[in-house]
N, CA, C and O atoms as a DFTB+ gen file, in Angstrom:
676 C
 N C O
     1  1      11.335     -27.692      26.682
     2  2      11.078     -27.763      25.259
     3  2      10.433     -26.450      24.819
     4  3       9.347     -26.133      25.302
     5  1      11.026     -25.699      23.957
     6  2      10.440     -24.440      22.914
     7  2       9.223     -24.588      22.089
     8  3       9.334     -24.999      20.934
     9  1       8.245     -24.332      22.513
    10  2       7.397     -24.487      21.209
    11  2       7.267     -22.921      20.586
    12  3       7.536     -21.843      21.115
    13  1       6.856     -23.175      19.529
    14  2       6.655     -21.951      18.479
    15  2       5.394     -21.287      19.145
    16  3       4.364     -21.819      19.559
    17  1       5.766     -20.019      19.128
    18  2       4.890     -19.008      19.552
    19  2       3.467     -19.302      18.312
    20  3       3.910     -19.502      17.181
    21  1       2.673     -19.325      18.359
    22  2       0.941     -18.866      17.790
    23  2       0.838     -17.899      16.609
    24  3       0.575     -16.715      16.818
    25  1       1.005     -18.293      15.573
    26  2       0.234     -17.045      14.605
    27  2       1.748     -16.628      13.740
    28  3       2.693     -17.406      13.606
    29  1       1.703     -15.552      13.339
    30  2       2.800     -15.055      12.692
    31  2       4.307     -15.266      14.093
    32  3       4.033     -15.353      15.290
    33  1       5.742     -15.305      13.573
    34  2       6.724     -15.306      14.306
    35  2       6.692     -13.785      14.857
    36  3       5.981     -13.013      14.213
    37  1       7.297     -13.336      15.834
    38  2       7.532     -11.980      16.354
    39  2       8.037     -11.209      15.988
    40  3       7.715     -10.055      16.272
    41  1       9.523     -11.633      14.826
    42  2      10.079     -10.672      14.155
    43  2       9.052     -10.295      12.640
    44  3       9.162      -9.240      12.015
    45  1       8.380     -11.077      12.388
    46  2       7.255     -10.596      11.195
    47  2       6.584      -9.953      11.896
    48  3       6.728      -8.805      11.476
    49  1       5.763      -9.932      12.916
    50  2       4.803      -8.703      13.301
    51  2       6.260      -7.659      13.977
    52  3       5.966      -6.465      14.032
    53  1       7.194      -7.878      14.289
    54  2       7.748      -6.457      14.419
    55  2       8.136      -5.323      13.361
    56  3       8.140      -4.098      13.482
    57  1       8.581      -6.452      11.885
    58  2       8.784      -5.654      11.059
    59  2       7.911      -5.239      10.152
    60  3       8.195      -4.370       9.328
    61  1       6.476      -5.971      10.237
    62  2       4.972      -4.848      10.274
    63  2       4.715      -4.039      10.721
    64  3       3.995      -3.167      10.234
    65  1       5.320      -4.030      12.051
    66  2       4.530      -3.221      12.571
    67  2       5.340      -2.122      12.409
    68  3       4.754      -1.072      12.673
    69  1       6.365      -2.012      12.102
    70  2       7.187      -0.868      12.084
    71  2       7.358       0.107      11.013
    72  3       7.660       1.300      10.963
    73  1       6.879      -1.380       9.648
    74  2       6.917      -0.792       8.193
    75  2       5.327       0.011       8.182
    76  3       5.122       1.014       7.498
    77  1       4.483      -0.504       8.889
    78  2       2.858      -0.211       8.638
    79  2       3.180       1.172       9.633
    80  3       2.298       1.911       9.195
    81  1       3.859       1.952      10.652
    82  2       4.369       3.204      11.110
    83  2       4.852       4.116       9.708
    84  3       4.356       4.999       9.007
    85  1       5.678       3.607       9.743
    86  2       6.517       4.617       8.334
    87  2       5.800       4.709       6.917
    88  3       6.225       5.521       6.096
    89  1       4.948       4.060       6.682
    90  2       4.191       4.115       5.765
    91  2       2.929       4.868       5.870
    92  3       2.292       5.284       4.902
    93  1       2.454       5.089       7.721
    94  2       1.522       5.308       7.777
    95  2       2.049       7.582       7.976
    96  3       1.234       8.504       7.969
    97  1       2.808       7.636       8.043
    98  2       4.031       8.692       8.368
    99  2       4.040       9.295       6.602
   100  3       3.602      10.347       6.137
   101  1       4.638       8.286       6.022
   102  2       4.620       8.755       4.162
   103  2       3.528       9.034       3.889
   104  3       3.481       9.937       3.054
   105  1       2.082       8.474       4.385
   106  2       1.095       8.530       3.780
   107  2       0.556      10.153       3.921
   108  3       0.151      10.938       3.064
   109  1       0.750      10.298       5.494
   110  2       0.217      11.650       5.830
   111  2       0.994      12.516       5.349
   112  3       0.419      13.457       4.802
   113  1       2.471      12.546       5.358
   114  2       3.024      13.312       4.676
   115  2       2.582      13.561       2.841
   116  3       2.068      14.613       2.460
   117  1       2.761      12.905       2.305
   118  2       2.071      13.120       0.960
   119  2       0.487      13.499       0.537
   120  3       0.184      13.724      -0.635
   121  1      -0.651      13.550       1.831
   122  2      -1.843      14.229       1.308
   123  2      -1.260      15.721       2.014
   124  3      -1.621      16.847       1.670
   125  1      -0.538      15.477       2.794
   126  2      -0.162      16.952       3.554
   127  2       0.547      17.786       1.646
   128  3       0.619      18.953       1.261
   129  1       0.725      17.139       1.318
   130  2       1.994      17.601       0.082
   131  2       1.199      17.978      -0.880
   132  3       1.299      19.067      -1.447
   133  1       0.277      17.035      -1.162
   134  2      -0.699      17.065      -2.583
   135  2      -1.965      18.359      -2.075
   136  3      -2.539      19.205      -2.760
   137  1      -2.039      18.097      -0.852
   138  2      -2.987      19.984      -0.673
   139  2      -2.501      21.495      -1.475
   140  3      -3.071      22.292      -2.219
   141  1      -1.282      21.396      -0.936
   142  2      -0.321      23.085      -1.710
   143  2      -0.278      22.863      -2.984
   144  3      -0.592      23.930      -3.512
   145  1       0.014      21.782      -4.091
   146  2      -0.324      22.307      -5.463
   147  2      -1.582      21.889      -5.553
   148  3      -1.795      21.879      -6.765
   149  1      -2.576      21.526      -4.988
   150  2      -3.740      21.295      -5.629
   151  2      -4.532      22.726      -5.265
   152  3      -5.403      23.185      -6.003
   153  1      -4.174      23.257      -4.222
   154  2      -4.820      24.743      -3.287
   155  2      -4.230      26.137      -4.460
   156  3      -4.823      27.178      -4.744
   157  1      -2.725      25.586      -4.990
   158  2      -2.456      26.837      -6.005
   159  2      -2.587      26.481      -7.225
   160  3      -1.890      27.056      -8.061
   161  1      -3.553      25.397      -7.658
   162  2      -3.631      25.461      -8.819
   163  2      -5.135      25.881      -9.064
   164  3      -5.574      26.362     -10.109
   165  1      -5.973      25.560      -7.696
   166  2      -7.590      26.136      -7.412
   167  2      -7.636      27.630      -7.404
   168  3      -8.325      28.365      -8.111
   169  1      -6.740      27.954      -6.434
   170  2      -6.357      29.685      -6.317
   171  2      -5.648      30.429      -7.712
   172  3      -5.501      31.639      -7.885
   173  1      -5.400      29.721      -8.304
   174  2      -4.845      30.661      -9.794
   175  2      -5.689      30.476     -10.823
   176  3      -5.271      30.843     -11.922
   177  1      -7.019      29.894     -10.750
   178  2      -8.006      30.084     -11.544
   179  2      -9.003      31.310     -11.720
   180  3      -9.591      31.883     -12.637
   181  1      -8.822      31.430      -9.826
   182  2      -9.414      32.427      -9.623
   183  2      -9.061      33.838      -9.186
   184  3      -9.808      34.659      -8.654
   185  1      -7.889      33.953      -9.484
   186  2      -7.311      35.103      -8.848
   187  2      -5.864      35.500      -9.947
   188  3      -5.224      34.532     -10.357
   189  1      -5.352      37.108     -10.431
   190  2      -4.489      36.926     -10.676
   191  2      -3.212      37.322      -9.780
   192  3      -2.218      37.938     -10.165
   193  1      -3.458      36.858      -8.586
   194  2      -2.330      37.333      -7.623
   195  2      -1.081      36.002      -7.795
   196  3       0.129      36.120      -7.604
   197  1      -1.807      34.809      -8.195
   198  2      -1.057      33.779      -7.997
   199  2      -1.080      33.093      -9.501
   200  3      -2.002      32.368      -9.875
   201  1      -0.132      33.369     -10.166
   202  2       0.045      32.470     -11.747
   203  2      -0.406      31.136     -11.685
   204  3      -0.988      30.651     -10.716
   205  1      -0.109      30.510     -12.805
   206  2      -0.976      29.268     -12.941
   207  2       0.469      28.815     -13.522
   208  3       1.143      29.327     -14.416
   209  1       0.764      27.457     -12.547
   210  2       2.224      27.055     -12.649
   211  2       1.354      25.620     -13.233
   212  3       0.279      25.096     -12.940
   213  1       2.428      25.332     -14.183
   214  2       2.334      23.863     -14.777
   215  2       2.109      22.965     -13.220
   216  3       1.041      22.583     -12.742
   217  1       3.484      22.800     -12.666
   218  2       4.107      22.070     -12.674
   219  2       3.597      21.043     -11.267
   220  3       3.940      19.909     -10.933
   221  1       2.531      22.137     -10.599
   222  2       1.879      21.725      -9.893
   223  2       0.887      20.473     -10.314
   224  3       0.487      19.615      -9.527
   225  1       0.579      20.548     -11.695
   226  2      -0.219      19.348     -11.826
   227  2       0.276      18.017     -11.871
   228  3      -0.389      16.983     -11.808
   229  1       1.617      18.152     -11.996
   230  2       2.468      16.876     -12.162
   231  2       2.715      16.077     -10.973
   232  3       2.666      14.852     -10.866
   233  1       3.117      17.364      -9.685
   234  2       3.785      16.913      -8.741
   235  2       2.512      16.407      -7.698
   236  3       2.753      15.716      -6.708
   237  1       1.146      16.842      -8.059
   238  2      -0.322      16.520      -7.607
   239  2      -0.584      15.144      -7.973
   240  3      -1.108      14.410      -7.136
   241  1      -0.238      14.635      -9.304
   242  2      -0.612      13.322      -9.837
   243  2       0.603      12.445      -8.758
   244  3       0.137      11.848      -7.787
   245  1       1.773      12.422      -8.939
   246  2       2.772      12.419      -8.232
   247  2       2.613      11.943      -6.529
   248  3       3.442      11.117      -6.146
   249  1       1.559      12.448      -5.489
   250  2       1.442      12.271      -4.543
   251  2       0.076      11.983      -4.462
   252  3      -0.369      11.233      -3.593
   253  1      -0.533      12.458      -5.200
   254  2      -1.818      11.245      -5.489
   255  2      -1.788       9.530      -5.489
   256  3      -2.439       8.651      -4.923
   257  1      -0.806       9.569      -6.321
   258  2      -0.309       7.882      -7.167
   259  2       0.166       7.104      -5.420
   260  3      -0.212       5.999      -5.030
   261  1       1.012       8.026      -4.691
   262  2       1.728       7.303      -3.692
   263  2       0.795       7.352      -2.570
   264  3       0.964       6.630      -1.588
   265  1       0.088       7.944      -2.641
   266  2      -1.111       8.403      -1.639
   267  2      -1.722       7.114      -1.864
   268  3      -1.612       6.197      -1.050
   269  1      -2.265       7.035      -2.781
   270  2      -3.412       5.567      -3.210
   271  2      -2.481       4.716      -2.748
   272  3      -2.966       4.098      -1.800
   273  1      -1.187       4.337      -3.004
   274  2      -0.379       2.949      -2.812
   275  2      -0.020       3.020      -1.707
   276  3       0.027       1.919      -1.158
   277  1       0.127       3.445      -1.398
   278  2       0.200       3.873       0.165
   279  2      -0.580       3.517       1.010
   280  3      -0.076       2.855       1.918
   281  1      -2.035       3.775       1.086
   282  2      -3.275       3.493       1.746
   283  2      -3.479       2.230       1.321
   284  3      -4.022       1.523       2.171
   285  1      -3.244       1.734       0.353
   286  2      -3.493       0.377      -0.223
   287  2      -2.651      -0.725       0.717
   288  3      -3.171      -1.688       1.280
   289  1      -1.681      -0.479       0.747
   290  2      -0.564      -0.915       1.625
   291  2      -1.221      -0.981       3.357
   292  3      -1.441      -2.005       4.004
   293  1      -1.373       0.086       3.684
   294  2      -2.140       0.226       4.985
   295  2      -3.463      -0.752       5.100
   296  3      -3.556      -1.545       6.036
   297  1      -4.165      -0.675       4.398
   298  2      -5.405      -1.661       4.052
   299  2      -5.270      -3.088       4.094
   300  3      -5.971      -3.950       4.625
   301  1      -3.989      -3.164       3.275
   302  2      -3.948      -4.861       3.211
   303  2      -3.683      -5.245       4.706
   304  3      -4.254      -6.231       5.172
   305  1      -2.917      -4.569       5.394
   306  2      -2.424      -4.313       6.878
   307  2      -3.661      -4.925       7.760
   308  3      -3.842      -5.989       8.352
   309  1      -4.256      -3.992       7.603
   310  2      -5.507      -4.207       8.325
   311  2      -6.640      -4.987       7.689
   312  3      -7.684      -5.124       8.326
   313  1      -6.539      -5.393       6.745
   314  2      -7.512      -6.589       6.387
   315  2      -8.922      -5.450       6.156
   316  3      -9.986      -5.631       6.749
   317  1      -8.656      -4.133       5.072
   318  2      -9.972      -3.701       4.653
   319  2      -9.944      -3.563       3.694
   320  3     -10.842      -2.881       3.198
   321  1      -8.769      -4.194       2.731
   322  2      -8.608      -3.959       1.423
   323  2      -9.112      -5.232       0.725
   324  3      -9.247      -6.296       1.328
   325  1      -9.334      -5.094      -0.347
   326  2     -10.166      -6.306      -1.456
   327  2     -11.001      -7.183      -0.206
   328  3     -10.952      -8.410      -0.297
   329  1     -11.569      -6.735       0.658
   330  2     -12.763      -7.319       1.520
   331  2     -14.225      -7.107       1.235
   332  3     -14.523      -5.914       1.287
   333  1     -15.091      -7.805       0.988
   334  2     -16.407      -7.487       0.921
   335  2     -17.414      -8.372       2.175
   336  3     -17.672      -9.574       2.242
   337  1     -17.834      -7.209       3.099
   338  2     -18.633      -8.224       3.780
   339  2     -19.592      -8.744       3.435
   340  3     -20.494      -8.031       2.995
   341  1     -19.767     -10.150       3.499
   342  2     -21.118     -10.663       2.743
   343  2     -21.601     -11.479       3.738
   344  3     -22.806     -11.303       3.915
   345  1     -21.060     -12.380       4.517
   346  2     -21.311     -13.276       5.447
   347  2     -22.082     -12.747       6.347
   348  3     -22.329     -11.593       5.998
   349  1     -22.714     -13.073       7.577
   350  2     -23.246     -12.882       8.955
   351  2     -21.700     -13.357       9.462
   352  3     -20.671     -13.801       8.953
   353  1     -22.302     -12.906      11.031
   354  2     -21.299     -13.167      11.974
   355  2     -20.460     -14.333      11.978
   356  3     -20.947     -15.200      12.704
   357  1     -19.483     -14.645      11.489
   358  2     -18.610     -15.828      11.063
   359  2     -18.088     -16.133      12.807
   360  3     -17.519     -15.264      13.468
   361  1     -18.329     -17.147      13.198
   362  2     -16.937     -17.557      13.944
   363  2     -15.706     -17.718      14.373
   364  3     -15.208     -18.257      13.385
   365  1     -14.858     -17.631      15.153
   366  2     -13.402     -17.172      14.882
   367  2     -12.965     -18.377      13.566
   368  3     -12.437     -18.139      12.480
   369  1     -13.207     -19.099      13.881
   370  2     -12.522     -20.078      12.758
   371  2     -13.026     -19.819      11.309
   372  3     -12.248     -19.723      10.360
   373  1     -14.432     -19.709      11.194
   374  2     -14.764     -19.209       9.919
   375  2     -14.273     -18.383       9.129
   376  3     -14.080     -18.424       7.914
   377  1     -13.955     -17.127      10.398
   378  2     -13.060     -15.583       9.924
   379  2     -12.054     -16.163       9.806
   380  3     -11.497     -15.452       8.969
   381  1     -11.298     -17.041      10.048
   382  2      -9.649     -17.367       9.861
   383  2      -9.654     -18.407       8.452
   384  3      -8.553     -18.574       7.927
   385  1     -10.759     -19.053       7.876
   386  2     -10.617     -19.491       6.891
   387  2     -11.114     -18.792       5.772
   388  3     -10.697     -19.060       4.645
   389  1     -12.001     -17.886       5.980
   390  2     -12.604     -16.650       5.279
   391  2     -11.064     -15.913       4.839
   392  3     -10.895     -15.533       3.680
   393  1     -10.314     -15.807       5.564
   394  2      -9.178     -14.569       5.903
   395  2      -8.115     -15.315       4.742
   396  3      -7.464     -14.594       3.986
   397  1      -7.994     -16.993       4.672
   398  2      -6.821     -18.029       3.884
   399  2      -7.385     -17.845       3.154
   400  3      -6.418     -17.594       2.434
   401  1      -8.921     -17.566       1.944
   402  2      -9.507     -17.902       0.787
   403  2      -9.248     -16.544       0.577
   404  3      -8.711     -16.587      -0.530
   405  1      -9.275     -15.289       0.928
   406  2      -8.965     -14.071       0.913
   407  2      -7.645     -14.003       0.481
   408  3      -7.216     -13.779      -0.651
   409  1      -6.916     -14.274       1.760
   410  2      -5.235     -13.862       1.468
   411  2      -4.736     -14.811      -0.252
   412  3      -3.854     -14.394      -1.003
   413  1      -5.225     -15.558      -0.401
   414  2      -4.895     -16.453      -1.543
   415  2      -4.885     -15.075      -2.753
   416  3      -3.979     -14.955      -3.578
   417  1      -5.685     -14.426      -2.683
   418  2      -6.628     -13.701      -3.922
   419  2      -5.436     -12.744      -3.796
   420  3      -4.763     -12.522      -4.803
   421  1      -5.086     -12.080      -2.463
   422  2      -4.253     -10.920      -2.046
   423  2      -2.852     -10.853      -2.476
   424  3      -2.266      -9.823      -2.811
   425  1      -2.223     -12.386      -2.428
   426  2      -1.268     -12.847      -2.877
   427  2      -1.092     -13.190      -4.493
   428  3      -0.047     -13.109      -5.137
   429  1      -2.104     -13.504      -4.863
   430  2      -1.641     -13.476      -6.415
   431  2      -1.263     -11.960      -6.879
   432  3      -0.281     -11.595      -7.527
   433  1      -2.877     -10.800      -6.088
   434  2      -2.305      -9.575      -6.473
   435  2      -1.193      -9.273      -6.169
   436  3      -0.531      -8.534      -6.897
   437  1      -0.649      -9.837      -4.861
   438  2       0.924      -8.562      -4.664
   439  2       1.755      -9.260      -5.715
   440  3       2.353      -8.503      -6.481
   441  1       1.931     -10.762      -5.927
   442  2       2.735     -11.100      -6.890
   443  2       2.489     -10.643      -8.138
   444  3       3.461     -10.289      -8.806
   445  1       1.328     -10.569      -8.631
   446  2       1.435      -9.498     -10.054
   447  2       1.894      -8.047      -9.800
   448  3       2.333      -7.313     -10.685
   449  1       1.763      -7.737      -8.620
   450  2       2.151      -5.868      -8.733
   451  2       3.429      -6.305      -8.657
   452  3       4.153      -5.698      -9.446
   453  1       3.960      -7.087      -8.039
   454  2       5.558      -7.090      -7.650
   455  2       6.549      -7.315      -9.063
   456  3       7.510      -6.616      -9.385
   457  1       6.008      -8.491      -9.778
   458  2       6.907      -9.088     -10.722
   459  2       6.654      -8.163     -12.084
   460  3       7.598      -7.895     -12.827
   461  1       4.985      -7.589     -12.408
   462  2       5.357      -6.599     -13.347
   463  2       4.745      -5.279     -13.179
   464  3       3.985      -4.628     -13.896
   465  1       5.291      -5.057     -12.015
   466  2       5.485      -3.778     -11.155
   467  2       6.859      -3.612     -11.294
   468  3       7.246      -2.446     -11.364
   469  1       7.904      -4.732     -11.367
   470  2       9.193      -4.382     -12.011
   471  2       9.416      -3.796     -13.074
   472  3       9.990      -2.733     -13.308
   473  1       8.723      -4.860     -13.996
   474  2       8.774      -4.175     -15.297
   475  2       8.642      -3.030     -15.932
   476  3       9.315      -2.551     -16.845
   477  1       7.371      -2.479     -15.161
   478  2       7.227      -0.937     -15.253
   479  2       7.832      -0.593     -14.569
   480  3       8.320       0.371     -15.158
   481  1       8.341      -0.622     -13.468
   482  2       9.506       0.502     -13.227
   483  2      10.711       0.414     -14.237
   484  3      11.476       1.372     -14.355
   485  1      10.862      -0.656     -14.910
   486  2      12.529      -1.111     -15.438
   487  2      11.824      -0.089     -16.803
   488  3      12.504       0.918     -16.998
   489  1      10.844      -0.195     -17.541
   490  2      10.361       0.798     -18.735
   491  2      10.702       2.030     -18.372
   492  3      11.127       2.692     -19.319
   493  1      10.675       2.561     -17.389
   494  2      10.753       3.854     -16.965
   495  2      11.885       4.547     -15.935
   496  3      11.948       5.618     -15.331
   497  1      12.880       3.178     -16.077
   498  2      14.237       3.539     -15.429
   499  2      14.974       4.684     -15.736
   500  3      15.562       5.262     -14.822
   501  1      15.053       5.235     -17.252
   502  2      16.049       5.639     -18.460
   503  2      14.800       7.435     -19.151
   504  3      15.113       8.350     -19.912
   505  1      13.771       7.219     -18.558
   506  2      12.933       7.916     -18.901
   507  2      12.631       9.003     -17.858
   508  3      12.768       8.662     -16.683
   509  1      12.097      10.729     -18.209
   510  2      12.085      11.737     -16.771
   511  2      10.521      11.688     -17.356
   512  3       9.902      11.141     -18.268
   513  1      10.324      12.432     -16.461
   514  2       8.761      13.692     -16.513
   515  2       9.471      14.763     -17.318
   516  3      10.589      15.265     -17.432
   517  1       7.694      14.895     -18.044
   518  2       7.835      16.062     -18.699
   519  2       8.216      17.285     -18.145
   520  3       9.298      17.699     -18.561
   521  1       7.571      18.070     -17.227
   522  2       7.460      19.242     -16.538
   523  2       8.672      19.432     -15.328
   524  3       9.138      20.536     -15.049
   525  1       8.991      18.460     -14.825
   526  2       9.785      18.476     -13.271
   527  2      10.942      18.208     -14.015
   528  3      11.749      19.123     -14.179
   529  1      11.170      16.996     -14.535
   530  2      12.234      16.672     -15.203
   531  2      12.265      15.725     -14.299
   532  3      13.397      15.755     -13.818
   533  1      11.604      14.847     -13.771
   534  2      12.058      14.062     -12.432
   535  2      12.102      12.784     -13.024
   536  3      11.411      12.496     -14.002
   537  1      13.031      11.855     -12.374
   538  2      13.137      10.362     -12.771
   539  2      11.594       9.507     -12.992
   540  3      11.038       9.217     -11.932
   541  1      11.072       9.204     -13.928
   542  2      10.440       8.321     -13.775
   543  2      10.249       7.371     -12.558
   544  3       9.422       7.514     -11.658
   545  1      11.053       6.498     -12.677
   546  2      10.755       5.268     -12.145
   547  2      10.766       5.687     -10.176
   548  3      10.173       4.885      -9.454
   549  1      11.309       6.663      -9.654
   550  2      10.823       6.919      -8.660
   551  2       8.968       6.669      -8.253
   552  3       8.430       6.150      -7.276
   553  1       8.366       7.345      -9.575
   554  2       6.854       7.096      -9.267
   555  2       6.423       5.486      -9.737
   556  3       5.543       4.945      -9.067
   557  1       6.945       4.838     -10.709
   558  2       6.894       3.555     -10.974
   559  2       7.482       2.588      -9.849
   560  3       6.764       1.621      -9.593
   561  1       8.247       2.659      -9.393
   562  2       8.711       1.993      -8.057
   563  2       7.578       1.736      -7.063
   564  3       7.787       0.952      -6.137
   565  1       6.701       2.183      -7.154
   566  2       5.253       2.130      -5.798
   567  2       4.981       0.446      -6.359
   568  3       4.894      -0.538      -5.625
   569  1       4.916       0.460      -7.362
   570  2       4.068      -1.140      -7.754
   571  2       4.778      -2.166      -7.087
   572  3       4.361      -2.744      -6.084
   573  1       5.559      -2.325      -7.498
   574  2       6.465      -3.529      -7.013
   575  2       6.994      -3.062      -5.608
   576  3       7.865      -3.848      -5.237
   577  1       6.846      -2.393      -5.002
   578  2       7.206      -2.345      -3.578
   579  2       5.611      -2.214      -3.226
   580  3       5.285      -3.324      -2.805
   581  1       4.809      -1.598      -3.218
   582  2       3.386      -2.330      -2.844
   583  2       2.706      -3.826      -2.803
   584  3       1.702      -4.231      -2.217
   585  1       3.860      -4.629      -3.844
   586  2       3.334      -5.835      -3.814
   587  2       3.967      -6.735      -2.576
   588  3       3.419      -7.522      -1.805
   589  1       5.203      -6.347      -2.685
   590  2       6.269      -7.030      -1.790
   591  2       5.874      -6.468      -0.456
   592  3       6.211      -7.266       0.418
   593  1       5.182      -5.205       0.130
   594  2       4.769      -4.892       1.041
   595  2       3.708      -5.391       1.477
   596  3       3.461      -5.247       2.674
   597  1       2.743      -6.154       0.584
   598  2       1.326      -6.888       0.276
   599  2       1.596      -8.324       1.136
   600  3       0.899      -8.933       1.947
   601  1       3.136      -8.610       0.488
   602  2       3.736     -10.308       0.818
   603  2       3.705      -9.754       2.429
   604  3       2.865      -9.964       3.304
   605  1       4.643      -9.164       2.453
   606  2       4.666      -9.617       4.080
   607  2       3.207      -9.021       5.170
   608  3       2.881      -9.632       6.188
   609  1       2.690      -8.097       4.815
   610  2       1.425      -7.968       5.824
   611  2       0.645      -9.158       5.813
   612  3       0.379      -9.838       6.805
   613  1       0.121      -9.481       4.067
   614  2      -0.641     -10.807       4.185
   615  2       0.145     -12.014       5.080
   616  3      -0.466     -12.495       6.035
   617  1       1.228     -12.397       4.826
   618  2       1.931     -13.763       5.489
   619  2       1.426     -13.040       7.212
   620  3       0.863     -13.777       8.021
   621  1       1.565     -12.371       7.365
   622  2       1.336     -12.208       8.610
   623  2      -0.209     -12.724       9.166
   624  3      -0.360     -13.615      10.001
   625  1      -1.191     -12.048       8.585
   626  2      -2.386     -12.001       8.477
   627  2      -2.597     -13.859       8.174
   628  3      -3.199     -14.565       8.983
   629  1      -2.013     -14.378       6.952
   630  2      -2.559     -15.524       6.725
   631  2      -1.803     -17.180       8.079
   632  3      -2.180     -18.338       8.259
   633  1      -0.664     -16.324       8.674
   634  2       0.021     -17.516       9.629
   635  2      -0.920     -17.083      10.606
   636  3      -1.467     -18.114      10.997
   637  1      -1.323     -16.261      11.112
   638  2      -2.415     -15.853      12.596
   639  2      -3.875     -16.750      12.416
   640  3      -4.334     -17.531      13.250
   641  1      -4.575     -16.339      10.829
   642  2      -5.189     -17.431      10.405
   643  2      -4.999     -18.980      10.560
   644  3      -5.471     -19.489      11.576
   645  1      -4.431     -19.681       9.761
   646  2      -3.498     -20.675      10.121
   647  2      -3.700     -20.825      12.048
   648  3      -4.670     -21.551      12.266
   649  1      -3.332     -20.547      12.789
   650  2      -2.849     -20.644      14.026
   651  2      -4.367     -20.488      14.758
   652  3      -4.637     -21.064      15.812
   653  1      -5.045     -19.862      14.235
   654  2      -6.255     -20.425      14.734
   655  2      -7.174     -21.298      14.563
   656  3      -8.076     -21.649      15.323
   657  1      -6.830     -21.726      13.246
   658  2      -7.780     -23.086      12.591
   659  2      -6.700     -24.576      13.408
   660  3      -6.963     -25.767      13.241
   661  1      -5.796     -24.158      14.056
   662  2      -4.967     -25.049      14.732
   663  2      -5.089     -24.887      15.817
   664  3      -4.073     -25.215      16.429
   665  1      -6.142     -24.392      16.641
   666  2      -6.687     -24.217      17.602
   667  2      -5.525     -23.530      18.754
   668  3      -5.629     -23.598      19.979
   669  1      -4.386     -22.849      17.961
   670  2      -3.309     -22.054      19.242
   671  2      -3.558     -21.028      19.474
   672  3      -2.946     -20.539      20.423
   673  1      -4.666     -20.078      18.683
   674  2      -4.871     -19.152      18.966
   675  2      -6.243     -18.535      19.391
   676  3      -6.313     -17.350      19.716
């Protein structure tokens, strides 16, 4: 007889764990990105060797925005995002029902970023940037894929919970 493995299924923590890699990959890549126009827009204040380009401020806000959603994403991952420690040393079970009254809160947020995290991207489908000329909704797209990225780390996080208040884990 098969019983169900403990906690989240295996293909949900594989495809965490794989999405929480590539995200963690985008993330570094984009403060790596947001250094060079933020370094030539510091250096052309003070120097006239290097002009003072617009366009750097755009493409700075730009990897800023994905930078934050990004790390946000990573956070929910790891259970340090919308956390406040307040308790003493909780018990495993305490922490696993601490973790369901939590994920509840986590889940309404990803479902609001997700459903009008659409919306703003769909406002800004048809619309560019001023300076780059770049599609909108490329930078509007973070919401609603931050939320839906929110769904599956939390489900993960909240079935492991679950699985220990059921004493399998």
């Amino acid at each position: 007889m098969h019983h169900p493995s403990p906690g989240a299924p295996a293909a949900l923590r594989a495809v965490n764990r794989a999405l929480a890699g590539v995200i963690l990959l985008l993330l570094i890549i984009m403060v790596a990105v947001l250094v060079i126009p933020v370094s030539l827009q510091i250096f052309s204040r003070y120097t006239a060797l290097i002009p003072a380009y617009i366009w750097t401020e755009e493409l700075a806000r730009f990897c800023l925005v994905y930078a934050v959603m990004l790390g946000a994403m990573l956070a929910v991952r790891e259970g340090t995002h919308f956390t406040v420690d307040v308790y003493p040393k909780l018990s495993p079970r305490g922490l696993a029902v601490m973790e369901l009254i939590s994920g509840v809160f986590i889940l309404i947020f990803a479902f609001v970023f997700l459903w009008w995290g659409w919306e703003f991207t769909e406002f800004a489908w048809w619309r560019i940037s001023e300076l780059a000329e770049l599609p909108l909704w490329i930078i509007h797209i973070a919401w609603p894929v931050a939320g839906a990225v929110w769904l599956l780390f939390e489900a993960e996080r909240m079935l492991d919970a679950i699985a220990v208040l059921r004493g399998r884990a």
